[in-house]
C-alpha positions as CSV (number, residue, x, y, z in Angstrom):
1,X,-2.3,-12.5,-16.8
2,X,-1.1,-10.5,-13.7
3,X,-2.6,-7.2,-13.6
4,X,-0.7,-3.7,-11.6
5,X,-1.5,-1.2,-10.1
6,X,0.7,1.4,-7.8
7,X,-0.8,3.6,-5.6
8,X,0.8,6.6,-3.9
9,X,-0.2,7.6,0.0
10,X,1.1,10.4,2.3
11,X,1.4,10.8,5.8
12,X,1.9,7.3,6.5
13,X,5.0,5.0,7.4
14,X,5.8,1.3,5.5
15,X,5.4,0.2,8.4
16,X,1.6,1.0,9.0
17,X,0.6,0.3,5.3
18,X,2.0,-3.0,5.8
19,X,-0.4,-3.3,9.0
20,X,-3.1,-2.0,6.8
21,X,-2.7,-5.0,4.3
22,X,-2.3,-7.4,6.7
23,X,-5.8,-6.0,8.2
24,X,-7.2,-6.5,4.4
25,X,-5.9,-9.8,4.4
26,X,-2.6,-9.7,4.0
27,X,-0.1,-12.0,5.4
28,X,3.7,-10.2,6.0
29,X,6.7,-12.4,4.0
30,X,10.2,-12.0,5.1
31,X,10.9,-10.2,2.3
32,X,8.7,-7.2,3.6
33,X,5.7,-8.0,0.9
34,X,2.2,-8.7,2.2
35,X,1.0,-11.4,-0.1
36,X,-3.2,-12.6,0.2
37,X,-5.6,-15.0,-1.4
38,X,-5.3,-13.8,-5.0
39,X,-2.9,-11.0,-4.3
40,X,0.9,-9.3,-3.5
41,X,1.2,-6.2,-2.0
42,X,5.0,-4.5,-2.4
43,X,5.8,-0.9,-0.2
44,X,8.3,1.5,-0.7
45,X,8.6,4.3,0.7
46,X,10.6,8.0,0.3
47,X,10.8,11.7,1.8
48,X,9.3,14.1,-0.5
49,X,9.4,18.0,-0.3
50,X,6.1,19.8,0.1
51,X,6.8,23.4,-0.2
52,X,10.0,25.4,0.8
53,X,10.2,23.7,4.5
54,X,8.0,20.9,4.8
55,X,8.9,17.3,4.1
56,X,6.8,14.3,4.1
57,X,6.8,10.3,4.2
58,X,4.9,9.4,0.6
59,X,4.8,5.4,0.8
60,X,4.2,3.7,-2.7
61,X,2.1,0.5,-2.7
62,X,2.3,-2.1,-5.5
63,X,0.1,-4.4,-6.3
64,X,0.0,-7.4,-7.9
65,X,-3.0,-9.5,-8.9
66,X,-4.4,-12.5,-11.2
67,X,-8.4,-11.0,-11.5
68,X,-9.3,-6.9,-11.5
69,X,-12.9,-7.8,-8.7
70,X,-10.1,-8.9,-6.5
71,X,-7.4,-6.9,-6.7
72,X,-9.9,-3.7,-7.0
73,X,-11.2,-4.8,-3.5
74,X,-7.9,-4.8,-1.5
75,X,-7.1,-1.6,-3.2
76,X,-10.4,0.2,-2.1
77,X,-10.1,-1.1,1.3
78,X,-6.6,-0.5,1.9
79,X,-7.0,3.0,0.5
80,X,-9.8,3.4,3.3
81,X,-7.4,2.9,5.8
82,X,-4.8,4.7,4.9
83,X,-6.4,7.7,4.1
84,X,-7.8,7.8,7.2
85,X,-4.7,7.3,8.8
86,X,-2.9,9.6,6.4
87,X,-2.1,13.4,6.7
């Protein structure tokens, strides 16, 4: 059984969340996924409005997994990363 989960992050690009999950294990497909042992890793990304002026880049991470230990890890780390990263 495949479990998902989707994660939200702002202040980030696709570009360095893909880096993220390729520092977590990751390895980039053509098709822009990150796929690791045990795991897939999809990122999307869009502009969203914060306020009456201010506008920022909210990237949206799936992932895709066969067991929760494993897919709970990458999660956790990447989120590390990216919120450190993140405004």
């Amino acid at each position: 059984m495949t479990i998902e989960r989707v994660r939200t992050y702002r202040g980030i690009s696709e570009r360095a969340a893909r880096h993220y999950l390729t520092r977590v294990g990751g390895e980039l497909n053509d098709d822009g996924s990150v796929r690791g042992d045990g795991w897939r890793a999809t990122v999307t990304s869009e502009t969203v409005g914060i306020g009456p002026t201010l506008t920022l880049t909210e990237v949206t991470v799936a992932f895709e997994g066969e067991e929760e230990g494993t897919l709970g890890d990458v999660i956790e780390r990447f989120s590390r990363k990216a919120i450190r990263a993140g405004g």
